[in-house]
ROBA-210347 format. One record per residue: residue in three letters; x, y, z of N, C-alpha, C, CB in turn. Coordinates in steps of 0.1 Angstrom, whole numbers, padded with zeros to 4 digits, always signed. Each point is the difference from the previous one (the first is absolute). Glycine has a CB too. Example, Ala and Ser with C-alpha at 12.3 -4.5 7.8 and 13.67 -1.06 7.14 Angstrom:
Ala+0132-0057+0078-0009+0012+0000+0009+0012+0000-0019-0012+0012/Ser+0015+0023-0019+0009+0011+0000-0008+0011+0008+0012-0006-0022/
end
This chain:
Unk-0452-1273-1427-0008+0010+0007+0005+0014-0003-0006-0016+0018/Unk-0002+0025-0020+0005+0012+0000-0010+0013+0016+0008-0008-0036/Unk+0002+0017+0036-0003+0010+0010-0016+0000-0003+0024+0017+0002/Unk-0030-0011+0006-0015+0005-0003+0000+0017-0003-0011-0021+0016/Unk+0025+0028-0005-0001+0010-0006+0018+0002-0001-0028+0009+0009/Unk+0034+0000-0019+0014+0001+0002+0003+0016-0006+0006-0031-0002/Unk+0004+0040+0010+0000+0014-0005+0009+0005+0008-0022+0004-0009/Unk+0035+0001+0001+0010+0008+0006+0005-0008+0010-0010+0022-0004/Unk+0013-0033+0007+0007-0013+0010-0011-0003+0010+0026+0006+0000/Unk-0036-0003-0003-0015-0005+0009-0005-0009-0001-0006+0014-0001/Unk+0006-0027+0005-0008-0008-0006-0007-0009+0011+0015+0002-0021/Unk-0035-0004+0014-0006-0008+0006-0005-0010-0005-0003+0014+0010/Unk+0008-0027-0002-0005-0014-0004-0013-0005+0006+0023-0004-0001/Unk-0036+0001-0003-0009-0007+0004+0003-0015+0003-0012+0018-0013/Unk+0007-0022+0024+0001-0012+0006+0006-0008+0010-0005+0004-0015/Unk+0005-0014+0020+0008-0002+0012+0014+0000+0000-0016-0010+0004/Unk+0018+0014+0006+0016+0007-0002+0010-0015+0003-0007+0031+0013/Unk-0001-0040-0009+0010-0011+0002+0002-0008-0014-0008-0001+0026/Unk-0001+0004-0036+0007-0004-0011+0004+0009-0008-0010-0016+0002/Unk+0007+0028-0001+0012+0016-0008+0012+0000+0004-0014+0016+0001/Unk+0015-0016+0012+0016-0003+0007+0010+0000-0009-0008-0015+0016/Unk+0004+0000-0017+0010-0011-0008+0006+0003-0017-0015-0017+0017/Unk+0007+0024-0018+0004+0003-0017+0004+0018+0003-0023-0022-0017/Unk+0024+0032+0025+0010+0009-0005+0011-0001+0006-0014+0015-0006/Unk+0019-0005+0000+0016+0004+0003+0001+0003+0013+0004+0010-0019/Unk+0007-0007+0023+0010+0002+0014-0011+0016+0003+0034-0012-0007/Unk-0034+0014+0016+0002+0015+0008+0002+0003+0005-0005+0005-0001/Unk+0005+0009+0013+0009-0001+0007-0007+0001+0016+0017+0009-0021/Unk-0030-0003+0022-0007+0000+0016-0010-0005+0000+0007+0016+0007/Unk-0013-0022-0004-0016-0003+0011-0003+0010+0006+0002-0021+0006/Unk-0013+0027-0015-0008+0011+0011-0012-0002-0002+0014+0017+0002/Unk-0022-0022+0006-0011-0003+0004-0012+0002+0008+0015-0009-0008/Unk-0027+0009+0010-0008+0004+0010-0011-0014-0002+0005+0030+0001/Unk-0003-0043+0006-0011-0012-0005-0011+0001+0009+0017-0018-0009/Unk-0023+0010+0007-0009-0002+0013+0004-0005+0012-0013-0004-0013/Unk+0005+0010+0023+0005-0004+0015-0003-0008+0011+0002+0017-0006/Unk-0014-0022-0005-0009-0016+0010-0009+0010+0009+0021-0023+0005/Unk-0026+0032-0008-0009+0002+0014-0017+0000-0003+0020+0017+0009/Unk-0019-0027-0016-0015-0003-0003-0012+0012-0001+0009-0022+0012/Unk-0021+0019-0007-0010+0006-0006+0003+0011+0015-0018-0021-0019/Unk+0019+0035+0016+0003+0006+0010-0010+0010+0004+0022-0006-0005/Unk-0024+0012+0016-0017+0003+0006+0006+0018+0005-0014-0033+0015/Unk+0006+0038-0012+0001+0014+0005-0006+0007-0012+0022-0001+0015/Unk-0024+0018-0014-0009+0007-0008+0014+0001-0011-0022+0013+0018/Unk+0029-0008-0017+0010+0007-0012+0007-0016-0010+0011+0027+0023/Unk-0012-0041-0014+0004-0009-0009-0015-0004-0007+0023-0009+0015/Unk-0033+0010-0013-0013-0003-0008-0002+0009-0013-0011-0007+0024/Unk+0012+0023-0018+0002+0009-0009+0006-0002-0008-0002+0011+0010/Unk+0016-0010-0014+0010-0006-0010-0003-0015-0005+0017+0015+0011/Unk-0028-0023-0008+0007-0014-0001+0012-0001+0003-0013-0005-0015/Unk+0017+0004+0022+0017-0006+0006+0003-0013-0003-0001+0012+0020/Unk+0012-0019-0023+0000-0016-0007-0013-0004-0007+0016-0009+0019/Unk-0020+0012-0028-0014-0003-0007+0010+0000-0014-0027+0015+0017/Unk+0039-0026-0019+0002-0001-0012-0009-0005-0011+0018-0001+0012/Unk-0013+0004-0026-0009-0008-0004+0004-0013-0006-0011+0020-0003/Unk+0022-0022+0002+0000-0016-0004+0012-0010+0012-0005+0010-0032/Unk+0001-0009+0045+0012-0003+0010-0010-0001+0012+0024+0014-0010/Unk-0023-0020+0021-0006+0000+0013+0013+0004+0004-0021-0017+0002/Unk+0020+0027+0010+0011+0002+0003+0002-0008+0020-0001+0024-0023/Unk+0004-0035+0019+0000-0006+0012+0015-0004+0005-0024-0007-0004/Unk+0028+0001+0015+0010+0000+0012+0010-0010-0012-0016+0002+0031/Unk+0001-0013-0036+0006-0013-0008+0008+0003-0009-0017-0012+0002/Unk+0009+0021-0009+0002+0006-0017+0014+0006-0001-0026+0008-0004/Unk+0031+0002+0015+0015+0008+0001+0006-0015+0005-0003+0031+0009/Unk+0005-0042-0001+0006-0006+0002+0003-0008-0013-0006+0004+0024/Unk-0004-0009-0031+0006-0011-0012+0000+0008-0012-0008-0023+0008/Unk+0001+0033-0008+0005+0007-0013+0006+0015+0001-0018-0015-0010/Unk+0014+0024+0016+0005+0010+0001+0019-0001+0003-0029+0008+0007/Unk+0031-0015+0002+0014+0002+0006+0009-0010-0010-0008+0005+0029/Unk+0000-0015-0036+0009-0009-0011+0003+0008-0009-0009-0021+0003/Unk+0000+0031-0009-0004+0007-0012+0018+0014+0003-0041-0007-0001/Unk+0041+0007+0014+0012+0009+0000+0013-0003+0005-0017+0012+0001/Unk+0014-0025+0000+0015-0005+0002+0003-0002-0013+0001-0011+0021/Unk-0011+0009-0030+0002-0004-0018+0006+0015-0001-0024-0018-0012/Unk+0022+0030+0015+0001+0009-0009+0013+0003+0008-0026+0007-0010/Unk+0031-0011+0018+0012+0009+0010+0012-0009-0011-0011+0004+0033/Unk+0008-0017-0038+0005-0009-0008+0008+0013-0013-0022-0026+0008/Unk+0012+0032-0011+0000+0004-0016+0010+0014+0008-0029-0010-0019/Unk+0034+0016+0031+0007+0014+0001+0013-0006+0007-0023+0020+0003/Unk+0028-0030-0003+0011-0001+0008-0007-0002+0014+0018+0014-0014/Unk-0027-0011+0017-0006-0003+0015-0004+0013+0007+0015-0022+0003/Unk-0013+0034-0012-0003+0015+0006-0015+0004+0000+0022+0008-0009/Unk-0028-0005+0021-0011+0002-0002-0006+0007+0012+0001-0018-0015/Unk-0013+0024+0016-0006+0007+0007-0019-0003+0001+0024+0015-0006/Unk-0026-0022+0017-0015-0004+0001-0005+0005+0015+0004-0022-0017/Unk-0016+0029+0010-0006+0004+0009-0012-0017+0004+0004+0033-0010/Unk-0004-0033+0024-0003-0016+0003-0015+0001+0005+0027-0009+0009/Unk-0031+0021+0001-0010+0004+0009+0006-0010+0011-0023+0006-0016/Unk+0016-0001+0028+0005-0009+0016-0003-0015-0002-0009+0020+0019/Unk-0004-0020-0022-0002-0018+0000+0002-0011+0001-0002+0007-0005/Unk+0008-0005-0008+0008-0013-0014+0011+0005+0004-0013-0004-0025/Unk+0028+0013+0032+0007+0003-0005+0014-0014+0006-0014+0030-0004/Unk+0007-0039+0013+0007-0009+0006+0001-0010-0014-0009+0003+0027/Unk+0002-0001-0037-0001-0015-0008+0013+0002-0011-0031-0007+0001/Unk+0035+0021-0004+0010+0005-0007+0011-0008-0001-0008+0019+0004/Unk+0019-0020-0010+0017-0002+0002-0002+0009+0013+0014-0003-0027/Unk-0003+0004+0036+0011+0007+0000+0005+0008-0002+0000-0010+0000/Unk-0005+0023+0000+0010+0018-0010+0013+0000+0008-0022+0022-0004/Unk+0030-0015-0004+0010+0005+0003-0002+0012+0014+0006-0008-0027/Unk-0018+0020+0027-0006+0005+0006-0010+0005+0002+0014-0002-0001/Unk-0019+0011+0011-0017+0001-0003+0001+0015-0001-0013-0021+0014/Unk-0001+0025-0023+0002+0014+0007-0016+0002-0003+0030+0012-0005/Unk-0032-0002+0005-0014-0001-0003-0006+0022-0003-0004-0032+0021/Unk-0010+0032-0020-0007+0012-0003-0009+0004+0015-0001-0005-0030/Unk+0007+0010+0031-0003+0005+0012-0012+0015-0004+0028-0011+0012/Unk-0040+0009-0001-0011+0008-0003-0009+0004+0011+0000-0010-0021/Unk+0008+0018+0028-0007+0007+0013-0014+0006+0003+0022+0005-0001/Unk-0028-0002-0013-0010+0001+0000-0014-0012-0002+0017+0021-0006/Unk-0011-0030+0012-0007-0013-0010-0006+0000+0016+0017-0017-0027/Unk-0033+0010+0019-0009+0000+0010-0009-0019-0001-0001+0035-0002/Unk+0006-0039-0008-0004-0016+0001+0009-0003+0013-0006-0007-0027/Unk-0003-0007+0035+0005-0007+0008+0002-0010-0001-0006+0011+0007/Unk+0020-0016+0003+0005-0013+0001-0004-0002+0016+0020+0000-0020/Unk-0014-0015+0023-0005-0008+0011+0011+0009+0012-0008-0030-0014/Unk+0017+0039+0011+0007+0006+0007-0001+0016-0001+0013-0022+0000/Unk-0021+0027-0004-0003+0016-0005-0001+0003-0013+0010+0007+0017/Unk-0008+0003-0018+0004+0005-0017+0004-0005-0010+0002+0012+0008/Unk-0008-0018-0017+0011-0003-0010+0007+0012-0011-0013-0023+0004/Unk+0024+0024+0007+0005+0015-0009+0018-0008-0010-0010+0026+0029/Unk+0010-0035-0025+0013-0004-0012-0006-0013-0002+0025+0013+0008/Unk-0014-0010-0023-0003-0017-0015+0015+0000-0002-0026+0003-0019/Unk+0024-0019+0025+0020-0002-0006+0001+0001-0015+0008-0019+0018/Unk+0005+0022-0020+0004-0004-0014+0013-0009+0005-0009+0025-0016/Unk+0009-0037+0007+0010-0010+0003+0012+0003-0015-0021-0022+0015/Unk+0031+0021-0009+0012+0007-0007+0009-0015-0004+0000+0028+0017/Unk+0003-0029-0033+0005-0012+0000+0017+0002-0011-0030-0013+0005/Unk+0039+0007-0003+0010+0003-0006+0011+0013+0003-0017-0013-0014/Unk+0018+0020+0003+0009+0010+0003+0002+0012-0003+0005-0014+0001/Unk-0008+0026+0010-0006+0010-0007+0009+0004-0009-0013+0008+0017/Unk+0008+0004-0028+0012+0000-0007+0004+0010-0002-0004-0014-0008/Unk+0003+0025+0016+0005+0010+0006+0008-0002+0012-0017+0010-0011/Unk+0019-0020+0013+0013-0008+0012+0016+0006-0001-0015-0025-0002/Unk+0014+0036+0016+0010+0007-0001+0004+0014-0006+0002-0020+0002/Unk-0017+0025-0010+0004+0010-0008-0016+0007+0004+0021-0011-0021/Unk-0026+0019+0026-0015+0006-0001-0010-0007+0010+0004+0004-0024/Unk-0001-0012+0031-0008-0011+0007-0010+0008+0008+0020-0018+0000/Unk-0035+0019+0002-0014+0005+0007+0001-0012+0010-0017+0013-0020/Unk+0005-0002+0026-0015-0010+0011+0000-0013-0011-0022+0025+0012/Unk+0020-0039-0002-0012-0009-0007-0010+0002+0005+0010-0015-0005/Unk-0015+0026+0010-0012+0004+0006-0008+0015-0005+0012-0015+0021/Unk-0020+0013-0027-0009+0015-0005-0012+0000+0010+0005+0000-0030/Unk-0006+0013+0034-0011+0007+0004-0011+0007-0011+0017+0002+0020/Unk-0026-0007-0014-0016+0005-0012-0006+0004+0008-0004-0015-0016/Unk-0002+0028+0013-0013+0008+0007-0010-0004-0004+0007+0017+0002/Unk-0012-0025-0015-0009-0008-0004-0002-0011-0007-0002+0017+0003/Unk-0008-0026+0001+0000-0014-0011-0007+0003-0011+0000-0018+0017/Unk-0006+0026-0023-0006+0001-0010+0003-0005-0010-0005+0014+0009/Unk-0004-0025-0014+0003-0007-0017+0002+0009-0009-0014-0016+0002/Unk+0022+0012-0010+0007+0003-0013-0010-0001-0013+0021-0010+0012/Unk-0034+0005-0008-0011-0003-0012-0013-0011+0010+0024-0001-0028/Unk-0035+0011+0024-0007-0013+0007-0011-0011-0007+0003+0019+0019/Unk+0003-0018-0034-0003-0012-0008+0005-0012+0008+0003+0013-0023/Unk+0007-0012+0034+0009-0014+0002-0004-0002+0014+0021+0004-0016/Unk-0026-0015+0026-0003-0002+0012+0012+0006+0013-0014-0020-0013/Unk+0027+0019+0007+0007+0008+0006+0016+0002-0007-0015-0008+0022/Unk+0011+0016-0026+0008+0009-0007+0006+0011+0004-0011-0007-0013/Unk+0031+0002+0013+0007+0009+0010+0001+0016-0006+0015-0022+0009/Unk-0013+0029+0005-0001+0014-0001+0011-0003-0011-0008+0013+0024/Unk+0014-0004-0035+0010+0010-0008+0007+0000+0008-0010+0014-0014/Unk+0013-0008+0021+0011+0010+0003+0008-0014+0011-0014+0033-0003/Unk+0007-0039+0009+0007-0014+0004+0006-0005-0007-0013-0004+0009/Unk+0010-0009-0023+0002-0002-0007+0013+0007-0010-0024-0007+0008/Unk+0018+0020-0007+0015+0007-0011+0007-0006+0016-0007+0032-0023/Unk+0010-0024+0034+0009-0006+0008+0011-0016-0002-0019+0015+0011/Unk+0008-0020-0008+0009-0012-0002+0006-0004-0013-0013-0007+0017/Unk+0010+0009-0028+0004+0000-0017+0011+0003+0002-0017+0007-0012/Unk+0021+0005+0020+0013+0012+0001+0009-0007+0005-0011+0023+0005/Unk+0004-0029+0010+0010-0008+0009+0005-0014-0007-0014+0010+0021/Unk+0005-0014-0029+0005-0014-0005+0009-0003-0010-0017-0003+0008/Unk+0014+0019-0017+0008-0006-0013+0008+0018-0003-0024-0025-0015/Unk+0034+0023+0006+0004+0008-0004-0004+0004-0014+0013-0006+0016/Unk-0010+0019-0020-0002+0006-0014+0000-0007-0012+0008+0017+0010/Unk-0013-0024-0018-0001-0007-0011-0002-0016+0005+0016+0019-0014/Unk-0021-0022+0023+0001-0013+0005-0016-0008+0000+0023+0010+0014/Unk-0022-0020-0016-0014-0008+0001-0010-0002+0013+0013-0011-0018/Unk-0024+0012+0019-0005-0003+0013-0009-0012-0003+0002+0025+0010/Unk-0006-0031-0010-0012-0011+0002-0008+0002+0015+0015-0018-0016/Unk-0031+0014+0008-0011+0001+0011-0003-0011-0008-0009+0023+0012/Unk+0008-0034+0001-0010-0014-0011-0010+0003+0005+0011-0022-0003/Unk-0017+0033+0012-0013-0003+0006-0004+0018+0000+0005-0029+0018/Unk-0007+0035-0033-0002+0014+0000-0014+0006+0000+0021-0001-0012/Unk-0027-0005+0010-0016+0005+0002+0003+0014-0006-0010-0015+0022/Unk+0002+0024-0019-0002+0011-0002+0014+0011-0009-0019-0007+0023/Unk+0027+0003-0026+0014+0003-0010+0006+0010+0012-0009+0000-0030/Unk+0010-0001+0047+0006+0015+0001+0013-0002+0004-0020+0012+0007/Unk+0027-0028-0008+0014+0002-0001+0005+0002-0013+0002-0011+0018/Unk-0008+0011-0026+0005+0001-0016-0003+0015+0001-0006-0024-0015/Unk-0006+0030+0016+0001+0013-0003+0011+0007+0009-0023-0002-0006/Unk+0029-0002+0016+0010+0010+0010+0014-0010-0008-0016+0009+0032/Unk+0020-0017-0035+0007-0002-0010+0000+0007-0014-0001-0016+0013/Unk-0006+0019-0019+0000+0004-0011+0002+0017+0005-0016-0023-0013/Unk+0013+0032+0024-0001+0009-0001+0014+0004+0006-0027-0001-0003/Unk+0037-0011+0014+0012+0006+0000+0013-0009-0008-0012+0011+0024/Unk+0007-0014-0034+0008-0004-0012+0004-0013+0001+0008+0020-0002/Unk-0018-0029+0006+0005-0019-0001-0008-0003-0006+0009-0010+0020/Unk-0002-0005-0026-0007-0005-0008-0010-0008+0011+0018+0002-0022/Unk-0028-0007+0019-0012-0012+0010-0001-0012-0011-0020+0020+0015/Unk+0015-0031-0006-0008-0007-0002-0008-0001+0005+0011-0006-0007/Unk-0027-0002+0006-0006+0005+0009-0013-0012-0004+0012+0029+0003/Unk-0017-0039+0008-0007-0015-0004-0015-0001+0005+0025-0013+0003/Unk-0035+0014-0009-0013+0002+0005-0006-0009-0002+0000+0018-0001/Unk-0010-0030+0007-0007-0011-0004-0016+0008-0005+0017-0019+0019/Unk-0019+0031-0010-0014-0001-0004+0005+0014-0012-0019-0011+0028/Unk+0008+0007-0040-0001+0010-0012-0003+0014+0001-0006-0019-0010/Unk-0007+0019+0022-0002+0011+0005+0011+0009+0004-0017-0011+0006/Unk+0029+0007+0003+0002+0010+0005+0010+0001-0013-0005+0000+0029/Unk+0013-0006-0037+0010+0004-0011-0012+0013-0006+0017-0030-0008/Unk-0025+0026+0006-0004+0013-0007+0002+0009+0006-0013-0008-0009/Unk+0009+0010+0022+0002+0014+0011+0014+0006-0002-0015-0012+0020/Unk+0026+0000-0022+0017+0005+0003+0001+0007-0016+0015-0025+0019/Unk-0018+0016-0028+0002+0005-0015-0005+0013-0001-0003-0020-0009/Unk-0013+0024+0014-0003+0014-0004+0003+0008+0012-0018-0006-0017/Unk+0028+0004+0028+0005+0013+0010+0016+0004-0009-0014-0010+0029/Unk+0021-0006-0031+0009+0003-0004+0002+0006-0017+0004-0015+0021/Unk-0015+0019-0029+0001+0011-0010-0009+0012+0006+0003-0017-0022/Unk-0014+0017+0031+0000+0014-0001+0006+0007+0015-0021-0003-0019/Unk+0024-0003+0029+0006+0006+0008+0014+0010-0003-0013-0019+0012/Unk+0013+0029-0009+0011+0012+0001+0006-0006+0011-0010+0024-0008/Unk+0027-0015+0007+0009+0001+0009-0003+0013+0003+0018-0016-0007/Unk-0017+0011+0021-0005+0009+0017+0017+0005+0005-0028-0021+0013/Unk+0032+0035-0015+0010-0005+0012-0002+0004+0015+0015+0001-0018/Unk-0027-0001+0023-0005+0004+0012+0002-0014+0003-0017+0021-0002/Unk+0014-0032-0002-0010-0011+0005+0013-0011+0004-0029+0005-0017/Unk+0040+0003+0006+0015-0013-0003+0011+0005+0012-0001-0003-0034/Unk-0007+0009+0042+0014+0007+0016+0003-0016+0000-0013+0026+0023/Unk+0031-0030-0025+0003-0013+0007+0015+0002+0008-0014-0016-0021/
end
């Protein structure tokens, strides 16, 4: 098999990530944003966007439990076990075990949960940071906005999130893997603060979306505050 797209340590693989896995090399983080099981979801702003309206995935409670959460214990396999996944509330019981949690906190967020606002999304923290002892942040970022990163993709994380966690997970010249990248915007905030990605997409659609942001998108340094 070869990449579908590969440039300057970028590279995107078409197809299920549970059989890509297995055939590359070592890296060094899991950074990821998969699906969150929340099925077909209702209100004006999730209809607008189609919200989970993948196109080749139902995104149900089942689907993260036998495939989503296997699909990333495969990939925590391939970094020494370092990794960073954003889970959503849900599903986030069916996970391993993190080391710790932290998440994105969004004061401005106006979707609702069964207890108010849903103003934070964990991120589940696995292994070892690697700035341990030397530089060490928040595992917690504040966002003034969710706004997608591209809205070719049903949910497609803000940039400036995304560059975040890239920063937090890996160091300067270092590999990141997304088995589950849809829309390319951890490769693009990799690529734009100097790591190499991998990056695993089942549906063709969106590889195309990641391929043509990640040649014609510019580096922003407004957008890369980490």
């Amino acid at each position: 098999m070869k990449p579908y797209y590969e440039h300057s340590g970028i590279q995107i693989w078409h197809g299920d990530c549970r059989e890509i896995i297995p055939i590359l090399g070592e890296c060094d983080c899991v950074v990821t944003d998969p699906p969150y099981g929340l099925g077909k979801l209702s209100g004006t702003t999730s209809v607008e966007r189609n919200r989970n309206a993948y196109a080749s995935y139902e995104d149900s409670e089942e689907n993260v439990r036998d495939i989503i959460v296997p699909a990333v214990i495969l990939s925590l396999g391939k970094t020494g076990g370092r990794g960073l996944i954003t889970c959503g509330v849900r599903c986030m019981f069916f996970y391993p075990r993190p080391v710790a949690v932290g998440g994105f906190y969004q004061p401005a967020a106006v979707g609702m949960s069964h207890w108010g606002f849903a103003s934070f999304n964990p991120i589940l923290y696995y292994g070892k940071d690697p700035r341990a002892g030397r530089g060490q942040d928040s595992g917690v970022m504040t966002t003034l906005t969710g706004r997608a990163s591209d809205d070719r993709h049903p949910c497609a994380k803000p940039y400036k999130a995304m560059t975040w966690m890239v920063n937090k997970g890996t160091l300067e010249g270092e590999t990141a893997l997304d088995p589950f990248c849809g829309s390319g915007t951890t490769l693009l905030a990799a690529k734009n603060l100097g790591r190499k990605a991998i990056g695993i997409e089942i549906c063709e659609e969106y590889c195309e979306v990641a391929a043509s942001r990640l040649q014609q998108e510019v580096f922003c340094f407004d957008e890369v505050e980490v």
